[in-house]
BAZA-485530 format. One line per 10 residues: number of its first residue (from 1); for each residue x, y, z of N, C-alpha, C. Coordinates in steps of 0.05 Angstrom, whole numbers, plus 5000, padded with zeros to 4 digits. Layout:
BEGIN
NUM> X/Y/Z/X/Y/Z/X/Y/Z; ...
END
This chain:
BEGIN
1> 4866/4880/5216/4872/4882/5188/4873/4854/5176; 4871/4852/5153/4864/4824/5134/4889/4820/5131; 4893/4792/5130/4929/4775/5125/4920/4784/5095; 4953/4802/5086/4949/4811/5052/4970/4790/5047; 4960/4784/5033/4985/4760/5013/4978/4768/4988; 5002/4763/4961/4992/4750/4938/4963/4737/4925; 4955/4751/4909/4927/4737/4900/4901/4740/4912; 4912/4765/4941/4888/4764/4951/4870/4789/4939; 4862/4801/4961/4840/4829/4952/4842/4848/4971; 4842/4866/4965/4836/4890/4982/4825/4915/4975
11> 4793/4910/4981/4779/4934/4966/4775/4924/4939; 4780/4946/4919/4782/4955/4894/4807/4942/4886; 4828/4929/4897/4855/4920/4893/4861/4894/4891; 4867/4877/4873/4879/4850/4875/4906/4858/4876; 4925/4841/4893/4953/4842/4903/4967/4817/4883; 4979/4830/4867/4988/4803/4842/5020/4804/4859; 5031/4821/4870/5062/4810/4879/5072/4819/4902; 5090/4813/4925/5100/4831/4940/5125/4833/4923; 5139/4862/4932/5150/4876/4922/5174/4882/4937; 5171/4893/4957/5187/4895/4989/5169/4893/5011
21> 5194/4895/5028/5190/4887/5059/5203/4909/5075; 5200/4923/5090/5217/4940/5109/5205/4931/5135; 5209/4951/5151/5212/4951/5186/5187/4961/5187; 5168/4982/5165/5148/4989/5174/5128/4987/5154; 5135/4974/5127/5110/4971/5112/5109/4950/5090; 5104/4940/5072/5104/4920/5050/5084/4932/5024; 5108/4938/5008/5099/4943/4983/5091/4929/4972; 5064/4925/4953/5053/4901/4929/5045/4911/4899; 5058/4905/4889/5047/4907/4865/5018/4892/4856; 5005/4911/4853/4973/4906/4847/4957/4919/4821
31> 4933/4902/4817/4911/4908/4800/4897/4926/4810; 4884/4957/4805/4865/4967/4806/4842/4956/4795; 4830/4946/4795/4793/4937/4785/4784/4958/4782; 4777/4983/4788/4767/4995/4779/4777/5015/4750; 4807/5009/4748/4821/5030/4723/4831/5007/4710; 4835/4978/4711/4852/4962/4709/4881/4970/4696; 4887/4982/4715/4921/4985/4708/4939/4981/4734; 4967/4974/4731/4976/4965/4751/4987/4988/4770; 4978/4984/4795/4986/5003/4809/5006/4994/4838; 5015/5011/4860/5032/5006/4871/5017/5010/4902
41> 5024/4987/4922/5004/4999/4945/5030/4993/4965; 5021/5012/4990/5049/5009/5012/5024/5005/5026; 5029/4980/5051/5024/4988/5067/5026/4969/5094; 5025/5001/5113/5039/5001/5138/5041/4972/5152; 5049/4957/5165/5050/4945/5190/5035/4947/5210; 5009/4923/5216/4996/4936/5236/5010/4958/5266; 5032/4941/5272/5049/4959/5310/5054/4984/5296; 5057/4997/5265/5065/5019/5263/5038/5033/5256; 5010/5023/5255/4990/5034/5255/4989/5070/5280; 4995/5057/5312/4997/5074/5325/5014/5099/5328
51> 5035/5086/5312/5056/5114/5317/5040/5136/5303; 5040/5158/5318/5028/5191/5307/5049/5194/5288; 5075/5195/5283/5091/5199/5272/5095/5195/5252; 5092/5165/5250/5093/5149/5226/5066/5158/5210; 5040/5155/5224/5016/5164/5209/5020/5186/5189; 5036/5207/5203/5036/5228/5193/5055/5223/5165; 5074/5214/5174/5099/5211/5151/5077/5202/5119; 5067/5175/5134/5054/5157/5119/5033/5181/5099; 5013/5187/5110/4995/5208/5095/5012/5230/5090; 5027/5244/5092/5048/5265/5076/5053/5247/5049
61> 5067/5229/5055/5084/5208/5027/5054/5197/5004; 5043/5205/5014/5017/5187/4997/5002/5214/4988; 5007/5242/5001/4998/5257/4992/5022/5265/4959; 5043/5264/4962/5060/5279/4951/5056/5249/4922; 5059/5226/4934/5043/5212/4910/5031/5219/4888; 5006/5231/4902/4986/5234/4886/4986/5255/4872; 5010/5275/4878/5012/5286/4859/5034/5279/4828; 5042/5260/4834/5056/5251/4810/5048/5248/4785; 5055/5256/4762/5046/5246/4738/5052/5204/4736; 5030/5193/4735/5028/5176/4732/5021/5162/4701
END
């Protein structure tokens, strides 16, 4: 995985802030380039890549996301 910092890129995403820090992921506040509006990205910790568990958690929470009115 790419060192995400501040100012970098990812994809379709410029990372304008970190946000938080936990045990298993780092939130950033970011630019969409393709909608330019600011959007919110989590993500995981490479060592928590493996856990099945976490995967799962992870894609459930990003499913229920996307259903949000935004």
């Amino acid at each position: 995985m790419t060192d995400l910092h501040p100012g970098g890129q990812l994809e379709h995403f410029r990372l304008d802030a970190g946000v938080a820090v936990s045990g298993m992921a780092t939130i950033f506040r970011a630019t969409g380039l393709r909608v330019g509006r600011t959007v919110a990205l989590e993500m995981p910790h490479p060592h928590m890549e493996s856990d099945p568990a976490f995967s799962e958690r992870f894609q459930r929470d990003a499913e229920i996301c996307r259903e949000l009115p935004h």
